[in-house]
Backbone as CSV, one residue per row, in Angstrom:
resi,resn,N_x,N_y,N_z,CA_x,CA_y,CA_z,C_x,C_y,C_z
1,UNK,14.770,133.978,-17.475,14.258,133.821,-18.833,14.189,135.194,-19.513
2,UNK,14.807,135.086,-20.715,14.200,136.570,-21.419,13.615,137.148,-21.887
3,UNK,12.706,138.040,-22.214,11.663,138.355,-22.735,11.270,138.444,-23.475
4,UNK,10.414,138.318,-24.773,9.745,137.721,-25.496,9.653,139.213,-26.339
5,UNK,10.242,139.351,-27.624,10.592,140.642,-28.405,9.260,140.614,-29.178
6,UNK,8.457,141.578,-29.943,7.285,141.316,-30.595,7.293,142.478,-32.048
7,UNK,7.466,142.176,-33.382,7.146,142.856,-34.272,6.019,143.524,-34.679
8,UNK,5.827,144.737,-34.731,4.539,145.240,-34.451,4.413,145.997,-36.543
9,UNK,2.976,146.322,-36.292,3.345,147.570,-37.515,1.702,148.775,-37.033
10,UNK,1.862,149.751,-37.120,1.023,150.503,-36.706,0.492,151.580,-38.065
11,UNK,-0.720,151.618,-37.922,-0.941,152.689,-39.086,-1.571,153.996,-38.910
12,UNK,-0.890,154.758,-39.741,-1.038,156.165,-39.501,-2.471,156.658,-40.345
13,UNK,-2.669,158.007,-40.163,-4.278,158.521,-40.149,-3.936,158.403,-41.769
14,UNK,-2.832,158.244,-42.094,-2.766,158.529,-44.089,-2.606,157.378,-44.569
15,UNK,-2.702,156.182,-43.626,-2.613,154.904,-44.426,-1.120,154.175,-44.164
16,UNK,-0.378,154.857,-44.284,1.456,154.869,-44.081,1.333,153.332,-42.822
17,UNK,2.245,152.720,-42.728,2.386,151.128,-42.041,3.680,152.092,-41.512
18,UNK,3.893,151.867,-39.924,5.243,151.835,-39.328,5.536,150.694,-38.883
19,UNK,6.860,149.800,-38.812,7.395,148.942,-38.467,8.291,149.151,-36.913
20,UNK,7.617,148.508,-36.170,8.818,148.375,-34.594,8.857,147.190,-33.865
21,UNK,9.715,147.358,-32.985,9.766,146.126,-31.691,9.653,146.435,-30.633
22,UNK,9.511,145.646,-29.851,8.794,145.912,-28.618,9.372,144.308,-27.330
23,UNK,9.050,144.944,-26.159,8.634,143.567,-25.571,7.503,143.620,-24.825
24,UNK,6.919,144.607,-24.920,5.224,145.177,-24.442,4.349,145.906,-25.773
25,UNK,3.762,145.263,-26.708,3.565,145.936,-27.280,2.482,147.077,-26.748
26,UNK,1.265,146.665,-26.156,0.279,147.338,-25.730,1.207,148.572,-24.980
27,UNK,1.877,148.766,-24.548,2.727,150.260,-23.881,3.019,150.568,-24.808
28,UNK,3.910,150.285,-25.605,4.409,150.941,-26.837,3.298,151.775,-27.377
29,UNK,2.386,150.919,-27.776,1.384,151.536,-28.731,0.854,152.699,-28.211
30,UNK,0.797,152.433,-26.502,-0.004,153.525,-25.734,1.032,154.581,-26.267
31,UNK,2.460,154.746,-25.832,3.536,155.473,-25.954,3.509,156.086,-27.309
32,UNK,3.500,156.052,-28.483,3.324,156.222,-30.009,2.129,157.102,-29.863
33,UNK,1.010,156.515,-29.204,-0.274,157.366,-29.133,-0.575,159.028,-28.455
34,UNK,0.507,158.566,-27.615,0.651,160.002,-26.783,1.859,160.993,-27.072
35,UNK,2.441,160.799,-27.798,3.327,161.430,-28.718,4.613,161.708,-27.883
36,UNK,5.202,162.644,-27.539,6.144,162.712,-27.066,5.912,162.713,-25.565
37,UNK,7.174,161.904,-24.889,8.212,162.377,-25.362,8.561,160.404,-25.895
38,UNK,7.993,159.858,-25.391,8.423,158.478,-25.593,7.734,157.959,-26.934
39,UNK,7.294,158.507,-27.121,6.485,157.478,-29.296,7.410,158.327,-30.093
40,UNK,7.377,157.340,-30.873,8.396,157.696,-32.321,8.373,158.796,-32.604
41,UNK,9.372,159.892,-33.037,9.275,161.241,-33.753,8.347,160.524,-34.850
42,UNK,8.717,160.086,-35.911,8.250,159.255,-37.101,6.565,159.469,-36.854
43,UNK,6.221,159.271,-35.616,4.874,158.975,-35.950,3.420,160.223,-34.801
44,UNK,4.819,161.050,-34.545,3.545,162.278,-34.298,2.953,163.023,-34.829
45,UNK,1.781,163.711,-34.608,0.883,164.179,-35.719,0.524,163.809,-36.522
46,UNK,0.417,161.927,-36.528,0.081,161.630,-37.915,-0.933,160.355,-37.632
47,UNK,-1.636,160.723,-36.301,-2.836,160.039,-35.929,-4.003,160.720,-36.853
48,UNK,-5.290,159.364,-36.814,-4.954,158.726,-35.585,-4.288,157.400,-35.834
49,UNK,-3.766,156.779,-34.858,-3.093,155.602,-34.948,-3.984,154.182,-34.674
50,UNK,-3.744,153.429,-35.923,-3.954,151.810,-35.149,-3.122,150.896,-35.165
51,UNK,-3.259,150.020,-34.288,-2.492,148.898,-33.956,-2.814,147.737,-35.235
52,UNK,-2.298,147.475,-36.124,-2.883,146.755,-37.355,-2.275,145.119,-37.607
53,UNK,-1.336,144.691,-36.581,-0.583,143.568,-36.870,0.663,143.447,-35.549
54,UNK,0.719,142.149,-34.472,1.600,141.948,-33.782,2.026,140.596,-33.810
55,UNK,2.820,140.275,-33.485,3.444,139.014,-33.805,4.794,138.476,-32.507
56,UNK,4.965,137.394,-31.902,6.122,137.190,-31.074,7.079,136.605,-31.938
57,UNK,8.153,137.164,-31.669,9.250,136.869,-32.823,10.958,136.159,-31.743
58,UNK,10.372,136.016,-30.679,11.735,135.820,-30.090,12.602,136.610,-29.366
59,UNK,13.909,136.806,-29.545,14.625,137.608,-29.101,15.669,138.657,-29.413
60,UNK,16.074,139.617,-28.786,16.256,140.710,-29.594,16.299,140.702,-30.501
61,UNK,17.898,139.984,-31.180,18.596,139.930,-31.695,17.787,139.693,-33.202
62,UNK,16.566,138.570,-32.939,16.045,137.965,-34.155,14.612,139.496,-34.227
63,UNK,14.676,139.858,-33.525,13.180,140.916,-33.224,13.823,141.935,-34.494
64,UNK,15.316,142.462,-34.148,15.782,143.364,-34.469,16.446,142.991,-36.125
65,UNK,16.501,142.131,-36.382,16.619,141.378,-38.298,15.604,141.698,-38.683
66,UNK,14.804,140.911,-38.441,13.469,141.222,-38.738,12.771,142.551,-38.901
67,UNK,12.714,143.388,-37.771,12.761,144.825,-37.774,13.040,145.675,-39.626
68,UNK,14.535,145.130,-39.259,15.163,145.846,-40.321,14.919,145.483,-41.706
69,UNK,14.051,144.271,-41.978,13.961,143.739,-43.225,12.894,144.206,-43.581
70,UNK,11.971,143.980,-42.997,9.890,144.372,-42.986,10.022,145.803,-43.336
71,UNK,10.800,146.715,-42.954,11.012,148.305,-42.972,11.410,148.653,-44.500
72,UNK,11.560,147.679,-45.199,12.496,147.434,-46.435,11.499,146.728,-47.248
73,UNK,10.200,146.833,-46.657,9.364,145.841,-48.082,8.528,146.871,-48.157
74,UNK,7.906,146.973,-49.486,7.037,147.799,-50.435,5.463,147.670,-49.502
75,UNK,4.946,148.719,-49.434,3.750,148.583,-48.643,2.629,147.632,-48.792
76,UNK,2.603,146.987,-49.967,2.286,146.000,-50.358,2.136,144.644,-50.012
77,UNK,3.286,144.556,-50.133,4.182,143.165,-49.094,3.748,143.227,-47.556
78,UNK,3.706,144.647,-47.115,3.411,145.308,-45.160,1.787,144.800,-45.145
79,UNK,1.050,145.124,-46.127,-0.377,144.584,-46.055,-0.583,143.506,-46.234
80,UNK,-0.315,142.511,-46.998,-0.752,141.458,-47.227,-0.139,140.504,-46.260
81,UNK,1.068,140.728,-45.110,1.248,140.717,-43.418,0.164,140.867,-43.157
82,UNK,-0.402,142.190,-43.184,-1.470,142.624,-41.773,-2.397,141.725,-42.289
83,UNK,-2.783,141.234,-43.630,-3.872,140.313,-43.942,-3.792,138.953,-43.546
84,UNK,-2.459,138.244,-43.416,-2.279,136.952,-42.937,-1.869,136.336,-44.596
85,UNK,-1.418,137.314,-45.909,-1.570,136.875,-46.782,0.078,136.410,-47.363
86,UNK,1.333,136.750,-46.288,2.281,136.695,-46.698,3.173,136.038,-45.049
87,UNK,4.350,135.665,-45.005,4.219,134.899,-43.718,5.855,136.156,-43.568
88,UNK,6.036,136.467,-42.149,7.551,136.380,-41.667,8.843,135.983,-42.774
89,UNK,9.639,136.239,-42.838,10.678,135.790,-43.238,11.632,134.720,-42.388
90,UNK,12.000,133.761,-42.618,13.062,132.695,-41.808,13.975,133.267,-41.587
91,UNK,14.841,133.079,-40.659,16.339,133.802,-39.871,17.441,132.903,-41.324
92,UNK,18.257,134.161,-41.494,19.323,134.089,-42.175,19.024,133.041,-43.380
């Protein structure tokens, strides 16, 4: 069976929303937290960090659309996600 991909978004000490995937999020997050060498360039020095929104989205393939679309919406749109006020987007 394959593993279960998860859209995350994490927020930085300035407010800023990062968008990633994962299939662990809780490591990831640890990983991001401890900066290099494994967390995002994108997001060192710019704790502190929280975990603000996770979600199971399937598999890669759909983890990684998704990924790329959410990264592409106005921060606006990224919050009212973390609020429960706007839903996922449907595949294709």
């Amino acid at each position: 069976m394959a593993d279960c991909w998860y859209l995350y978004l994490v927020r930085t000490g300035s407010g800023s929303l990062y968008t990633g995937i994962t299939t662990d999020v809780d490591r990831r997050f640890s990983e991001h937290q401890a900066g290099a060498p494994r967390g995002a360039r994108s997001l060192r020095g710019k704790g502190p960090l929280t975990l603000e929104f996770r979600v199971p989205v399937g598999d890669r393939s759909r983890a990684s659309r998704l990924e790329w679309r959410v990264k592409r919406w106005p921060k606006s749109r990224k919050e009212a996600l973390v609020l429960g006020r706007v839903s996922l987007p449907d595949d294709d």
